[in-house]
Residue frames as a rotation matrix with the C-alpha (Angstrom) as fourth column:
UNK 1
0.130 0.336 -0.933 51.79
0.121 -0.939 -0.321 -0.87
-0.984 -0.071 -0.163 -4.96
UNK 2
-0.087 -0.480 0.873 51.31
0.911 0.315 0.264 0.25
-0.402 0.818 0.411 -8.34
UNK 3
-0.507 -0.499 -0.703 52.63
0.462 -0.846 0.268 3.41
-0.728 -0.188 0.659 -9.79
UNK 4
0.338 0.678 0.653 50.73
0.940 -0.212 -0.266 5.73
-0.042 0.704 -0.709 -11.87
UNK 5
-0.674 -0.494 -0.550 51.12
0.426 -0.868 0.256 9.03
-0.604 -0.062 0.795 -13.35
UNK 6
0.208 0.936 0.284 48.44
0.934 -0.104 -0.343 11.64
-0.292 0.336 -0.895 -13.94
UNK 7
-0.925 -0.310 0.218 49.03
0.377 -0.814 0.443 14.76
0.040 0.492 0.870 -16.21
UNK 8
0.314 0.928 0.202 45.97
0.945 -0.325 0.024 17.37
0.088 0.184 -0.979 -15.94
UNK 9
-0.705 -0.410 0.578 45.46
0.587 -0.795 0.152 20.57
0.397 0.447 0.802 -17.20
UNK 10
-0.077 0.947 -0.312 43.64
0.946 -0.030 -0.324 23.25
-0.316 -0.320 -0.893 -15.42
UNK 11
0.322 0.407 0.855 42.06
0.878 -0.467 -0.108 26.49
0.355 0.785 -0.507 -16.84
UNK 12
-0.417 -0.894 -0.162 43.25
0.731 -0.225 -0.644 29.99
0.539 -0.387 0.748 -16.49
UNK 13
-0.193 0.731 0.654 40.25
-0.424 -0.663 0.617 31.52
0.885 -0.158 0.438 -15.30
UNK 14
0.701 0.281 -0.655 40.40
0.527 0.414 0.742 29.12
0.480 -0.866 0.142 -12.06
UNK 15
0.771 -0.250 0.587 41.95
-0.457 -0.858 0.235 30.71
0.444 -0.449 -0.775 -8.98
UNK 16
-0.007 -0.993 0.121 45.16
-0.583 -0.094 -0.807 29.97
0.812 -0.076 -0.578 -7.27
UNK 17
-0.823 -0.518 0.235 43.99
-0.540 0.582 -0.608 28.84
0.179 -0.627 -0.758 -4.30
UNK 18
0.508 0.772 0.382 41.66
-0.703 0.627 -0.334 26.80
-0.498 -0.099 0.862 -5.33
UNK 19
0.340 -0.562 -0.754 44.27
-0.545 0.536 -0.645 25.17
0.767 0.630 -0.124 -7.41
UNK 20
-0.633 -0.649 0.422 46.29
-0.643 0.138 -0.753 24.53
0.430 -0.748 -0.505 -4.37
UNK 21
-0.306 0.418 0.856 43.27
-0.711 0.497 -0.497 23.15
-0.633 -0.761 0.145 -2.71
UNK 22
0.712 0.360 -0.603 42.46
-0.700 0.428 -0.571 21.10
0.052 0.829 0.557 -6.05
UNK 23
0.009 -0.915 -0.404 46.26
-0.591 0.321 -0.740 19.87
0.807 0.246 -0.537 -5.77
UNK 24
-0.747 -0.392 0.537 46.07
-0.662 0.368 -0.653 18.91
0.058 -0.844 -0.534 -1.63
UNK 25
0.006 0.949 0.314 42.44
-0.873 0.158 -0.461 17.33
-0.487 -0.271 0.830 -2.49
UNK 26
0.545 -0.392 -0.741 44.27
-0.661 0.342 -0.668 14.93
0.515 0.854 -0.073 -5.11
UNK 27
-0.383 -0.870 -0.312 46.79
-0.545 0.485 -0.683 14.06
0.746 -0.092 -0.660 -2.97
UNK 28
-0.215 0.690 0.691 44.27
-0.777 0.308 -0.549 13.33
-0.592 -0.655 0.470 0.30
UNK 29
0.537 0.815 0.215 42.49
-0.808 0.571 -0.144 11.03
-0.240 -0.097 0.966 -1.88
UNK 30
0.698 -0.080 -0.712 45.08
-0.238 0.912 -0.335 8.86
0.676 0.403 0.617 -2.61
UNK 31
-0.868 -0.422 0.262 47.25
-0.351 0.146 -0.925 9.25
0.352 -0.895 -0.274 0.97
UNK 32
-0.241 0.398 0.885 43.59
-0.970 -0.123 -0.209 8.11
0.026 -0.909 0.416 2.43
UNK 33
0.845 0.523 -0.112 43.31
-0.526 0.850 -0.002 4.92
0.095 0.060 0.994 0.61
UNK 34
0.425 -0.797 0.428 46.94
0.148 0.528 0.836 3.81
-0.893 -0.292 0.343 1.50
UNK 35
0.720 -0.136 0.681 48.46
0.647 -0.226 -0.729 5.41
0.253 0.965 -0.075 -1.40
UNK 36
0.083 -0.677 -0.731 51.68
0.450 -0.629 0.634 7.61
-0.889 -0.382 0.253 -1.60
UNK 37
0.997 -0.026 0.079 52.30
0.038 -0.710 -0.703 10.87
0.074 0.704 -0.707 -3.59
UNK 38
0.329 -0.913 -0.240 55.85
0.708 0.071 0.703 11.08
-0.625 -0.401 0.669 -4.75
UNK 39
-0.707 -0.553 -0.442 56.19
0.345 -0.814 0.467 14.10
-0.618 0.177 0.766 -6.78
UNK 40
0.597 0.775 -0.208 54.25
0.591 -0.600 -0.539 17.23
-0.542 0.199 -0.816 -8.13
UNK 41
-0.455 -0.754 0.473 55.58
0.837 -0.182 0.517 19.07
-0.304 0.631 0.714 -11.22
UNK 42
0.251 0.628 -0.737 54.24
0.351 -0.768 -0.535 22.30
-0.902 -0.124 -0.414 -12.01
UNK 43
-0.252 -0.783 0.569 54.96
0.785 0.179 0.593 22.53
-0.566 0.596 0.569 -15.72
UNK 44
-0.719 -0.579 -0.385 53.70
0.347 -0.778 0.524 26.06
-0.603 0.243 0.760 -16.51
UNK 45
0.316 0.870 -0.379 51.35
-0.254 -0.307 -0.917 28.07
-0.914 0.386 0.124 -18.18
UNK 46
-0.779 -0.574 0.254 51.37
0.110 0.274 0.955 26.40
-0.618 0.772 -0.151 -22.05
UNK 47
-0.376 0.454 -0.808 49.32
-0.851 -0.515 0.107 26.88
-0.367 0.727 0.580 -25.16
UNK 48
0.205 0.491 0.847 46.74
-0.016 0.867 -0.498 23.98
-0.979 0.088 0.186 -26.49
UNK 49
-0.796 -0.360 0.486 47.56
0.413 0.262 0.872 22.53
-0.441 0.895 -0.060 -29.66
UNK 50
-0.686 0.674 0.276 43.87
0.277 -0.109 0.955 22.89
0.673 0.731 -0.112 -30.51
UNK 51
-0.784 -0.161 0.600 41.46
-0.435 -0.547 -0.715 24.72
0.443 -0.821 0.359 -28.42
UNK 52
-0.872 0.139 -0.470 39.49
0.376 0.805 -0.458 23.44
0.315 -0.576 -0.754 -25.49
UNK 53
0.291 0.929 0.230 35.27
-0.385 -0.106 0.917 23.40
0.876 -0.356 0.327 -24.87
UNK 54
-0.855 0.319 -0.409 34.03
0.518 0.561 -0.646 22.88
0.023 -0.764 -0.644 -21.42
UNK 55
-0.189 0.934 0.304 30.53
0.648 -0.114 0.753 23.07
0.738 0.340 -0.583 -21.70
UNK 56
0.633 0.762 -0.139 29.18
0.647 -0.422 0.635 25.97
0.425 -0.492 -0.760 -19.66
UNK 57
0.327 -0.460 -0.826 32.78
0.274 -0.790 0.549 28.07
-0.905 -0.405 -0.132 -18.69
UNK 58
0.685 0.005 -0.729 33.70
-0.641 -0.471 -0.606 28.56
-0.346 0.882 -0.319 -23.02
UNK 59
0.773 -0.633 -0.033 36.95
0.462 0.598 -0.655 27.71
0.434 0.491 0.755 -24.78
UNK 60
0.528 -0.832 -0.173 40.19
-0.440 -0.442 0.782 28.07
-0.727 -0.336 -0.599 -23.74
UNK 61
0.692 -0.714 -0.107 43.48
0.006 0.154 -0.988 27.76
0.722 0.683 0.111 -26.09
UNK 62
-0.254 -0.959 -0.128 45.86
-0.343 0.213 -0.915 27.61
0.905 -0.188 -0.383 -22.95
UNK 63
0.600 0.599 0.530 46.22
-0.355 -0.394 0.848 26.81
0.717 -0.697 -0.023 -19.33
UNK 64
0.227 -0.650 0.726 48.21
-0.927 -0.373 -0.045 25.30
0.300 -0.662 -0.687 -16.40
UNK 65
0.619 0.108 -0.778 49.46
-0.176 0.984 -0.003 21.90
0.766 0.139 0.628 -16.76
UNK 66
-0.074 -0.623 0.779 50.58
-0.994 -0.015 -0.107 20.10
0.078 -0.782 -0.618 -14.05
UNK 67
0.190 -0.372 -0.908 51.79
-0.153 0.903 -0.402 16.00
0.970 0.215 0.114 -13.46
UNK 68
0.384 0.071 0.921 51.34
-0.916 0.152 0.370 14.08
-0.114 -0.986 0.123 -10.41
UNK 69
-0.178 -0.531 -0.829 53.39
-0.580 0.737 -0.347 10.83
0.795 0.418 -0.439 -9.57
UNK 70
-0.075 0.224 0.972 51.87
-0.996 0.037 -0.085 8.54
-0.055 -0.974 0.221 -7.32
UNK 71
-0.762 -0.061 -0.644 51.42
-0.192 0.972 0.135 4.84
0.618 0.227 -0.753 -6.27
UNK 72
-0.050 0.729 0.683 48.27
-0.963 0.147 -0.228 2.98
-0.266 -0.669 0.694 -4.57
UNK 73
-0.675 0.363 0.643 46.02
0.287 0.931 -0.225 0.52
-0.680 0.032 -0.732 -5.21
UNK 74
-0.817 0.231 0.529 44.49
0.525 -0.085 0.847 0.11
0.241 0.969 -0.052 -8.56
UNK 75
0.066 0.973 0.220 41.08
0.906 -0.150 0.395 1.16
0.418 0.173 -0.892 -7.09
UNK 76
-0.020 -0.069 -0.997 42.37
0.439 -0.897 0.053 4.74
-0.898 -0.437 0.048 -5.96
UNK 77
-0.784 -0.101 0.612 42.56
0.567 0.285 0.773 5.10
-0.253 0.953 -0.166 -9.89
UNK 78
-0.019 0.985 0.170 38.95
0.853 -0.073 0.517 4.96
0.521 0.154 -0.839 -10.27
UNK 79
0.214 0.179 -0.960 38.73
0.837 -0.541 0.085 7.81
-0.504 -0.822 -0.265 -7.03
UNK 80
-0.038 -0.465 -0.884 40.96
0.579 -0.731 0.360 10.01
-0.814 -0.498 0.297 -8.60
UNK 81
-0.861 0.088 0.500 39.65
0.483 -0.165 0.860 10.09
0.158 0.982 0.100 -12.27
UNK 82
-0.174 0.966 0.193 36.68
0.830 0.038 0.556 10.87
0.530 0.257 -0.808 -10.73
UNK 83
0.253 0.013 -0.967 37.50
0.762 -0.619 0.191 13.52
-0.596 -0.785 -0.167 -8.73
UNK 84
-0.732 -0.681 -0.037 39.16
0.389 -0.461 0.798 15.05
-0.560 0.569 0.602 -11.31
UNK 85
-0.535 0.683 0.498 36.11
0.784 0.180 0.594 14.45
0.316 0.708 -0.631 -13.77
UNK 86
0.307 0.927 -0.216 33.78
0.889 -0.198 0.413 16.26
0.340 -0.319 -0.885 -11.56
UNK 87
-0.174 -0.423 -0.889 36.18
0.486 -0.822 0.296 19.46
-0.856 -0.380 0.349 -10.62
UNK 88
0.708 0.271 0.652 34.95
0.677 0.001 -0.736 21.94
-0.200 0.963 -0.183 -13.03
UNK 89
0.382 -0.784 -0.490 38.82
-0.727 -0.582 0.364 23.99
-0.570 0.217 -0.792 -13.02
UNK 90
-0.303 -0.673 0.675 40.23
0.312 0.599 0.737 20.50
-0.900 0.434 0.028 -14.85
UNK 91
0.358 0.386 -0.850 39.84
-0.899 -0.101 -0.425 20.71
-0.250 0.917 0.311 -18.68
UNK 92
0.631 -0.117 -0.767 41.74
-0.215 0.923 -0.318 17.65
0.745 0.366 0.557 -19.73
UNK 93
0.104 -0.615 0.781 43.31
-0.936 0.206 0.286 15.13
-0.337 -0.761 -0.554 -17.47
UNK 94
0.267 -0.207 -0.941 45.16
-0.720 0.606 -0.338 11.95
0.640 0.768 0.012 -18.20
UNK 95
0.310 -0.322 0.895 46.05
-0.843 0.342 0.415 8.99
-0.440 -0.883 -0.166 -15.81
UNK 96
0.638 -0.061 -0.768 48.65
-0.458 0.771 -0.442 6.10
0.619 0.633 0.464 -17.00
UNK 97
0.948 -0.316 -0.024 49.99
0.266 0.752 0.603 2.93
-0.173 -0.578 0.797 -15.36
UNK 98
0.435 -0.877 -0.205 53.69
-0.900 -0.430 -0.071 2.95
-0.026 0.216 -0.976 -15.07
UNK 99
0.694 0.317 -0.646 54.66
-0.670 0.614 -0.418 0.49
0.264 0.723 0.638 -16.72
UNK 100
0.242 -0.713 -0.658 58.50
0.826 0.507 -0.246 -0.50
0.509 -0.484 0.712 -15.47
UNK 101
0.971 0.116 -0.209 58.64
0.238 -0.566 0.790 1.66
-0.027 -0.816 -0.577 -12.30
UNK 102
0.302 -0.915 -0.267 62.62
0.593 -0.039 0.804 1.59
-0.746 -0.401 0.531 -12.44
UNK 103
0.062 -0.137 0.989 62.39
0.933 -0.344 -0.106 3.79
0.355 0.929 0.107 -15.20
UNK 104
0.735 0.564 0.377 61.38
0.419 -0.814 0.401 6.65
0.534 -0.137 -0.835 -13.22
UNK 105
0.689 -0.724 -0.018 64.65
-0.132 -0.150 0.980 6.89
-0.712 -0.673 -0.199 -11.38
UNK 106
0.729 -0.647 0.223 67.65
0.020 -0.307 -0.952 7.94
0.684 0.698 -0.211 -12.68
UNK 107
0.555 -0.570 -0.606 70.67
0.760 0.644 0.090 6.88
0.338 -0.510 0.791 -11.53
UNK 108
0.756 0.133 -0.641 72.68
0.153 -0.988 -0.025 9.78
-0.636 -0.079 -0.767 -10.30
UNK 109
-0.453 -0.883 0.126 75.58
0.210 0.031 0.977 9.27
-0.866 0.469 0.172 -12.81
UNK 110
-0.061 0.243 0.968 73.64
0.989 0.143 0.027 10.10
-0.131 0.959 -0.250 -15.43
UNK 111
0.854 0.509 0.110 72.68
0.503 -0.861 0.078 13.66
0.134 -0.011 -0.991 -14.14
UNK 112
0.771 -0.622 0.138 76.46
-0.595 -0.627 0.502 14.23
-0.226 -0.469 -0.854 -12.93
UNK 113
0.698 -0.641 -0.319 79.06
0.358 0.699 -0.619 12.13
0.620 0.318 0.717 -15.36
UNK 114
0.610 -0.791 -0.049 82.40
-0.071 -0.116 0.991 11.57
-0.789 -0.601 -0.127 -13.71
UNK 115
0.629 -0.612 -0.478 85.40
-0.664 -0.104 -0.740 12.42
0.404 0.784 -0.472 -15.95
UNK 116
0.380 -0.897 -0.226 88.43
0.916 0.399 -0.041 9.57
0.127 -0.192 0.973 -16.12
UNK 117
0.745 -0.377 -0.550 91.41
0.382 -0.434 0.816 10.78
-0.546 -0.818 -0.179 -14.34
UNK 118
-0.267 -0.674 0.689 93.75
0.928 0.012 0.372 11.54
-0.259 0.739 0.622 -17.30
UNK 119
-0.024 0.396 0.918 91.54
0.733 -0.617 0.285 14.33
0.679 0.680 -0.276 -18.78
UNK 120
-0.984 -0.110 -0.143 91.66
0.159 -0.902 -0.402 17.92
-0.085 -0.419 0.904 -17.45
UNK 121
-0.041 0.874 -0.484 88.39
0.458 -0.414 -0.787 20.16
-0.888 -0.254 -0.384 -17.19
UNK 122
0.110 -0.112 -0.988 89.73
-0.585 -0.810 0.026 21.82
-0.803 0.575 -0.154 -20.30
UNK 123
0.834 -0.336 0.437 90.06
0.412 0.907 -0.088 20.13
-0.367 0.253 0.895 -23.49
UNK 124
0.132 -0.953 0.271 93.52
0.720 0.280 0.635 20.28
-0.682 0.111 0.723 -25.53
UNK 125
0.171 0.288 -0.942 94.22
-0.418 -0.845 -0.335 23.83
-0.892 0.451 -0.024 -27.04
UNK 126
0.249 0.031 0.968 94.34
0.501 0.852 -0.156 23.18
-0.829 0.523 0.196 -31.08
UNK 127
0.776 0.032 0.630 94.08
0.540 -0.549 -0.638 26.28
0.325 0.835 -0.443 -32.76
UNK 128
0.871 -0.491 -0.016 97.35
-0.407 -0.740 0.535 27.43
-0.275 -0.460 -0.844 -30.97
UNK 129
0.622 -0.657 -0.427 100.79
0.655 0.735 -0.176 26.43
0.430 -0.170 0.887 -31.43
UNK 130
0.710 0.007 -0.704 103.21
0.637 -0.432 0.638 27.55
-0.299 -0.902 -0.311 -29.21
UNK 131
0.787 -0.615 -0.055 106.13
-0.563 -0.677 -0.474 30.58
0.254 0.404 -0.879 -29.67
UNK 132
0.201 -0.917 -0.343 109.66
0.821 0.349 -0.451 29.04
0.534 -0.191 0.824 -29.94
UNK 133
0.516 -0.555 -0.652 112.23
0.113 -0.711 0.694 31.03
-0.849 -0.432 -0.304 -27.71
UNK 134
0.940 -0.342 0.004 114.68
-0.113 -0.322 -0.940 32.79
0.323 0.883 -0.341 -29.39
């Protein structure tokens, strides 16, 4: 299986649930060719650096990017650029190979260091010094 990741950006004049059905039509075409979706990111309504033509709906300067992680066969690729191509809610869409798959995972120690037993939760007051007794 090889892993790919497609970033695509759709417009803000398309409707909600056609997104949704844009999103489950994506994932169909690569669950029918023996392909597995492993995560959908919704990354928010964002501004275009520079602004975007699609011939016949105008220009847009923002819209609703979203990132799709999946794995197949190489020739689900081809399917899903083209599906994409031909939806006229995409404006730009992007599809690269992953390159060393074991990147994409994160160990969980990275997301949740463990402290060494010596050290408290606090560090070591400094700007205090204590009162003698009298």
């Amino acid at each position: 299986m090889v892993f790919y990741e497609t970033t695509f950006l759709v417009h803000g004049r398309f409707p909600a649930n056609e997104c949704k059905l844009l999103l489950r039509e994506a994932c169909r075409a690569v669950t029918d060719k023996d392909g597995a979706v492993f995560r959908i990111l919704d990354l928010g309504w964002r501004h275009t650096a520079q602004p975007v033509q699609k011939p016949g709906l105008g220009t847009f300067h923002y819209g609703r990017w979203y990132v799709m992680t999946w794995g197949g066969p190489p020739v689900v690729a081809n399917e899903v650029n083209e599906h994409l191509k031909l939806n006229s809610g995409i404006l730009r869409f992007m599809t690269l190979k992953i390159r060393k798959p074991n990147d994409m995972y994160k160990p969980r120690h990275t997301f949740y260091p463990t402290m060494p037993a010596y050290r408290g939760l606090t560090p070591p007051l400094t700007h205090h010094t204590p009162m003698r007794s009298a």
